[in-house]
C-alpha positions as CSV (number, residue, x, y, z in Angstrom):
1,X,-1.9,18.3,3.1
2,X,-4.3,21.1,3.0
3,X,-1.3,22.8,5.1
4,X,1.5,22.1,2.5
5,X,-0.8,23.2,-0.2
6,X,-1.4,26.8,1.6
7,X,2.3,27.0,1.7
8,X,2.4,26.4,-1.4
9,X,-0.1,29.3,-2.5
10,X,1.9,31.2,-0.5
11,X,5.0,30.8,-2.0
12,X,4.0,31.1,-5.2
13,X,2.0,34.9,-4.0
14,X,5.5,36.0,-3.0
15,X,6.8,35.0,-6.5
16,X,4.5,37.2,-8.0
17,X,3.3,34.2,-9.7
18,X,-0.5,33.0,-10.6
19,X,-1.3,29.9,-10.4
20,X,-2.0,30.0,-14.3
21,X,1.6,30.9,-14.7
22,X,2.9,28.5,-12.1
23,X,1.3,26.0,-13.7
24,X,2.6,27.0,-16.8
25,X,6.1,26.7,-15.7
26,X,5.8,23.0,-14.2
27,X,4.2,21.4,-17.3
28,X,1.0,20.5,-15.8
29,X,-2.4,22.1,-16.0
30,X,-4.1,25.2,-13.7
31,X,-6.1,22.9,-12.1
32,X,-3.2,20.6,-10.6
33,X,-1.9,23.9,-9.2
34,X,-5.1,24.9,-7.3
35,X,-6.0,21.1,-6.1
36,X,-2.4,21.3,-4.5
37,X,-3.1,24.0,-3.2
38,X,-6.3,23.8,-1.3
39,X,-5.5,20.2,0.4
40,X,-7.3,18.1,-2.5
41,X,-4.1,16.8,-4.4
42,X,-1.4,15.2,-3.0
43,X,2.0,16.8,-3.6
44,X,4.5,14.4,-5.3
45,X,7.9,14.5,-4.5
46,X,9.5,15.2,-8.5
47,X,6.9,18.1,-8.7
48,X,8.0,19.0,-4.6
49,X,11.4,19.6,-5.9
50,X,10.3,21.8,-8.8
51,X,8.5,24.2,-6.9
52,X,11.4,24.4,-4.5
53,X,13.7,25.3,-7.3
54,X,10.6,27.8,-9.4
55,X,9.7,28.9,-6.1
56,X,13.4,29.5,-4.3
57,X,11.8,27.5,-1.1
58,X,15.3,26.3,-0.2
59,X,14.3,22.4,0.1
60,X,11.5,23.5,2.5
61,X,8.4,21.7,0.3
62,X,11.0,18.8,0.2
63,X,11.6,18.6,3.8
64,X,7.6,18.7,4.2
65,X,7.5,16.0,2.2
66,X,9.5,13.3,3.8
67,X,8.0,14.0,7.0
68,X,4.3,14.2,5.8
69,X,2.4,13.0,9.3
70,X,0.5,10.3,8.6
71,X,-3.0,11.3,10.2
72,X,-3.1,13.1,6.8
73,X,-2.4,9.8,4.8
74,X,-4.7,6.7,6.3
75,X,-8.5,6.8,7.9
76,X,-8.3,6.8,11.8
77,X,-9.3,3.3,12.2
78,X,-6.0,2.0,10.5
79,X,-3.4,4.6,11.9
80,X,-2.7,2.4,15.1
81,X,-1.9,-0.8,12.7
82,X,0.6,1.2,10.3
83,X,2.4,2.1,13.4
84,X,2.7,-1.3,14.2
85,X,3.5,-2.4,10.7
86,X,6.4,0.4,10.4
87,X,7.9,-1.2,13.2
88,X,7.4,-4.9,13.0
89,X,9.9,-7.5,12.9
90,X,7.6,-10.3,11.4
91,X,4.6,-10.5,9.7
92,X,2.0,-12.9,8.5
93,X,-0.5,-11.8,6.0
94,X,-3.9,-13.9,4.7
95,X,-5.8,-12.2,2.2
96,X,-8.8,-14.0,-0.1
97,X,-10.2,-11.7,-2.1
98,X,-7.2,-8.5,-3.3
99,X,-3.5,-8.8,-3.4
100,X,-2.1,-7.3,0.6
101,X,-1.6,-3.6,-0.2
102,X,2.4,-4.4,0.5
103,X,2.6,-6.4,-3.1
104,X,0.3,-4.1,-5.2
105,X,1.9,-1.8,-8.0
106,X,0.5,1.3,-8.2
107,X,-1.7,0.7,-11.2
108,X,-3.1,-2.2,-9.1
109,X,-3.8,-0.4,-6.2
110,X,-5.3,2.5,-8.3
111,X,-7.8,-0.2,-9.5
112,X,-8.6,-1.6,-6.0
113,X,-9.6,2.1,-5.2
114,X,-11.5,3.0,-8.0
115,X,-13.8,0.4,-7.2
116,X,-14.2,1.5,-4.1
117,X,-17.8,2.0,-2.6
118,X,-19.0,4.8,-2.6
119,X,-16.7,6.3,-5.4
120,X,-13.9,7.7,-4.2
121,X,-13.0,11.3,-6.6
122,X,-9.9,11.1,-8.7
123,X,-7.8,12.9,-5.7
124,X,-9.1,11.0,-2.9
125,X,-7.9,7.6,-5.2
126,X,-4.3,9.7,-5.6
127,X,-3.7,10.0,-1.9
128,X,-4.3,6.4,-0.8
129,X,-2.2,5.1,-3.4
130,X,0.7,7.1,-2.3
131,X,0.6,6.4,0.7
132,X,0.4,2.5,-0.1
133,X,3.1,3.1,-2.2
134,X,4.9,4.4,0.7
135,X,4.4,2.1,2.8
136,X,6.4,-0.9,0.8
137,X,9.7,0.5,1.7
138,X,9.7,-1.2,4.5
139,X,10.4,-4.5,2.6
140,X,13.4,-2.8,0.9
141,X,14.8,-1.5,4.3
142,X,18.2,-2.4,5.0
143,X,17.1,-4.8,7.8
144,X,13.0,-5.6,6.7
145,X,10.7,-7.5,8.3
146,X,10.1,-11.3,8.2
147,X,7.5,-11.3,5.8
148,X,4.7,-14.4,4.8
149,X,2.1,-14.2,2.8
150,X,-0.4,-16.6,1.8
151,X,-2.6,-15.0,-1.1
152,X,-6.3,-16.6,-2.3
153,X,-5.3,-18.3,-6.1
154,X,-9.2,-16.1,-6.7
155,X,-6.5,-13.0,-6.3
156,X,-4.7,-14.0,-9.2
157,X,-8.0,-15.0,-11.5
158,X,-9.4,-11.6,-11.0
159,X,-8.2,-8.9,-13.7
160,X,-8.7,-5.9,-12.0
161,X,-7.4,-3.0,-14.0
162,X,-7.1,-4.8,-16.9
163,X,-5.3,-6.9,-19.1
164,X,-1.6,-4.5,-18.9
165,X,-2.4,-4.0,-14.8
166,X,-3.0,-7.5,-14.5
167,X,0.5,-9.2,-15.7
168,X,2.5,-6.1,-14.3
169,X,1.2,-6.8,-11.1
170,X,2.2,-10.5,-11.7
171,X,5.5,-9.9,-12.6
172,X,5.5,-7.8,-9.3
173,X,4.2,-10.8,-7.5
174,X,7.3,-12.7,-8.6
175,X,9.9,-10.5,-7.9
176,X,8.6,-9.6,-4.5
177,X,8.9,-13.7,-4.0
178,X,12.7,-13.7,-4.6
179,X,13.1,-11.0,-2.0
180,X,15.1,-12.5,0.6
181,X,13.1,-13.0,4.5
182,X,9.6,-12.9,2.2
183,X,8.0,-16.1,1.8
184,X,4.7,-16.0,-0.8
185,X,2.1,-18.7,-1.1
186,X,-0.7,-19.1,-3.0
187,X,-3.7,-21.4,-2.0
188,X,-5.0,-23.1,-4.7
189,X,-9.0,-23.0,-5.5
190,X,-11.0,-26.6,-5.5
191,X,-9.8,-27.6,-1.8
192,X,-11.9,-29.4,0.0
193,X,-10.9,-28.2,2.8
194,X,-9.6,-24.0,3.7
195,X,-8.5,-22.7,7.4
196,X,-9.3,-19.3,6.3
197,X,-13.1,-19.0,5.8
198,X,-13.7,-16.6,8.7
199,X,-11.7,-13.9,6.7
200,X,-8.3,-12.4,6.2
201,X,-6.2,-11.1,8.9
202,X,-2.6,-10.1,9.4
203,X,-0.3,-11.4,12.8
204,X,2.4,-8.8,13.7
205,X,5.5,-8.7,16.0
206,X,6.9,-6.1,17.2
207,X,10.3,-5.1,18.1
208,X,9.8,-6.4,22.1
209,X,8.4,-10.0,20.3
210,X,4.9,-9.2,21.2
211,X,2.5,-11.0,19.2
212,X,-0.2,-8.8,18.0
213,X,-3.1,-9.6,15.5
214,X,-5.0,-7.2,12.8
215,X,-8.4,-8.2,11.2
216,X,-10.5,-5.6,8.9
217,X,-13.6,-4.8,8.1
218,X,-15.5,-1.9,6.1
219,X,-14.9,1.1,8.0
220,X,-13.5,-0.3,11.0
221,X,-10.2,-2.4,12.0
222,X,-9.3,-4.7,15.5
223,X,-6.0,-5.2,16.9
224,X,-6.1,-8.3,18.5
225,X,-3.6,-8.6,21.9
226,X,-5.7,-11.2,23.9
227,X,-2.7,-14.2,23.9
228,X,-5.2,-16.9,23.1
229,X,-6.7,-14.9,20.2
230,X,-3.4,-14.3,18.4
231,X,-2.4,-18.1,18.9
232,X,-5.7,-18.9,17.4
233,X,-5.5,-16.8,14.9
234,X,-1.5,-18.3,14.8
235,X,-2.7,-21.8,14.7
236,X,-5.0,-21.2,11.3
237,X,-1.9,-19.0,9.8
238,X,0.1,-22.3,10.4
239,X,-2.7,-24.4,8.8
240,X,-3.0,-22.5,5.7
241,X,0.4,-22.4,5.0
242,X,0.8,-26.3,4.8
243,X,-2.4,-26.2,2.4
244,X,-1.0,-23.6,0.0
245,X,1.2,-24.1,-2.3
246,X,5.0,-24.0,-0.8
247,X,6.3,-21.1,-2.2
248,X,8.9,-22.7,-4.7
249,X,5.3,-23.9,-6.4
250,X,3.9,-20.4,-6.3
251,X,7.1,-19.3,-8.1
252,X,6.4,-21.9,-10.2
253,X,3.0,-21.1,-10.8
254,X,3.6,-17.3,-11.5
255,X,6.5,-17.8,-14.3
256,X,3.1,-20.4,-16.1
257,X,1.1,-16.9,-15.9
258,X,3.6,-14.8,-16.7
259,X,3.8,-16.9,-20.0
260,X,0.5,-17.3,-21.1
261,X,0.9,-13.6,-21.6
C-alpha cells in the first residue's frame, strides 16, 4: 500500500497537481488524498479508476489494484490460512461468538473491527474490511467451494452496529443460505448439551483432498495437519451439525427475524 500510495504522489507531481487540487477534482477531501498517499488509506477501486483517468496512468493504478499482494492486506499469523481458503474445495466453519468473516456485510464487519481491542484508527478499520470484503468472492466463483457453516443463535441476538447493521446483515444471512453448495445452520441457545465448547474452528480441503484444520486465537492462528486432530476436530463438526438447526429451519428462523423488523 504505502507503495501504491507513493505512486500515486508521484503521478499526481508529474500532473502539476497538489494534493489540494487533486483532491479537489475527485470529490473527496485533502486529507483522503495524503492518507493514500503515504500507505495509511486503502485505495478503492472506483477512486483507482479516477485517478487513472485525472492522472493519465493508462490503467496502471487499476492493474495495481487487482493484484494487491496480500502480505499488505492480513497480519502474518493468518496469511498461511487465506491461502488455503483461496484454494479450498470444502469448508466447514464453527463460530460462537461473531458471524464467519465470509457472511459479514461490510457494515457488519466495520462493527466487529471497531470494537476491536486496542482500537484500531479509522484506516486501520478500512483496510481489514476490504480485504474481508475480498475475500467473499470466492463463494460467487464460477465453481466455489463446498461450504458449511454452523453459527452460535448468541450471533444472531447480538446487535452489533446497530439496529440498520443488524437486519442488513440478516437479510445477508439469508441470501447467503440459498446459495447453491452453502449449507447454514444455526444452533439454538438453551441446549443441554453443545460439541463446540472448546472454541470455533474452521476444517479445510484442499484441491489434493487433504484435510487441513484452522483454530484462532488473539494474535495467533494453528493450522492443524496431524490426521487424528482434524478427524477430531471432524467428529465434533459432525456432532454440531445434527444439534443445530437443519438448515431449512435456520431459513425458517431468519425470514421470523427478518419480520419482526
Amino acid at each position: 500500500m504505502k507503495m501504491l500510495g507513493a505512486q500515486v504522489a508521484a503521478l499526481r507531481r508529474a500532473a502539476g497537481l497538489t494534493q489540494r487540487a487533486l483532491a479537489e477534482r475527485l470529490l473527496v477531501d485533502e486529507e483522503t488524498v495524503a492518507s493514500i498517499e503515504q500507505g495509511r488509506r486503502p485505495l478503492k477501486a472506483d477512486l483507482g479508476a479516477s485517478l487513472d483517468e485525472i492522472l493519465d496512468a493508462k490503467g496502471v493504478l487499476t492493474a495495481a489494484l487487482e493484484n494487491m499482494p496480500e502480505v499488505d492486506l492480513f497480519p502474518r499469523w493468518a496469511e498461511e490460512y487465506m491461502d488455503l481458503e483461496r484454494e479450498a474445495i470444502a469448508l466447514s466453519w464453527y463460530d460462537n461468538q461473531v458471524l464467519p468473516g465470509l457472511l459479514q456485510t461490510e457494515a457488519y464487519a466495520r462493527a466487529v473491527f471497531s470494537n476491536d481491542v486496542p482500537t484500531l484508527n479509522e484506516d486501520d478499520v478500512a483496510i481489514r474490511v476490504a480485504a474481508r470484503m475480498g475475500r467473499q468472492e470466492i463463494l460467487h466463483r464460477k465453481s466455489p467451494p463446498r461450504a458449511s457453516f454452523v453459527i452460535s443463535e448468541v450471533t444472531l441476538i447480538d446487535r452489533l452496529g446497530g439496529d440498520e447493521v443488524y437486519f442488513e446483515q440478516l437479510s445477508r444471512l439469508r441470501e447467503w443460505a440459498g446459495l447453491p453448495g452453502v449449507a447454514l445452520q444455526v444452533m439454538p441457545v438453551g441446549r443441554d448439551f453443545h460439541a463446540g465448547l472448546a472454541g470455533p474452528f474452521i476444517l479445510v480441503e484442499t484441491p489434493d483432498h487433504q484435510r487441513l484444520a484452522y483454530t484462532e486465537a488473539p494474535r495467533s492462528s494453528q493450522i492443524i495437519v496431524d490426521p487424528d486432530e482434524v478427524a477430531h476436530l471432524e467428529h465434533r463438526y459432525a456432532m454440531l451439525r445434527s444439534q443445530a438447526l437443519n438448515p431449512q429451519e435456520t431459513k425458517g428462523l431468519l425470514d421470523r427475524l427478518l419480520g419482526e423488523q
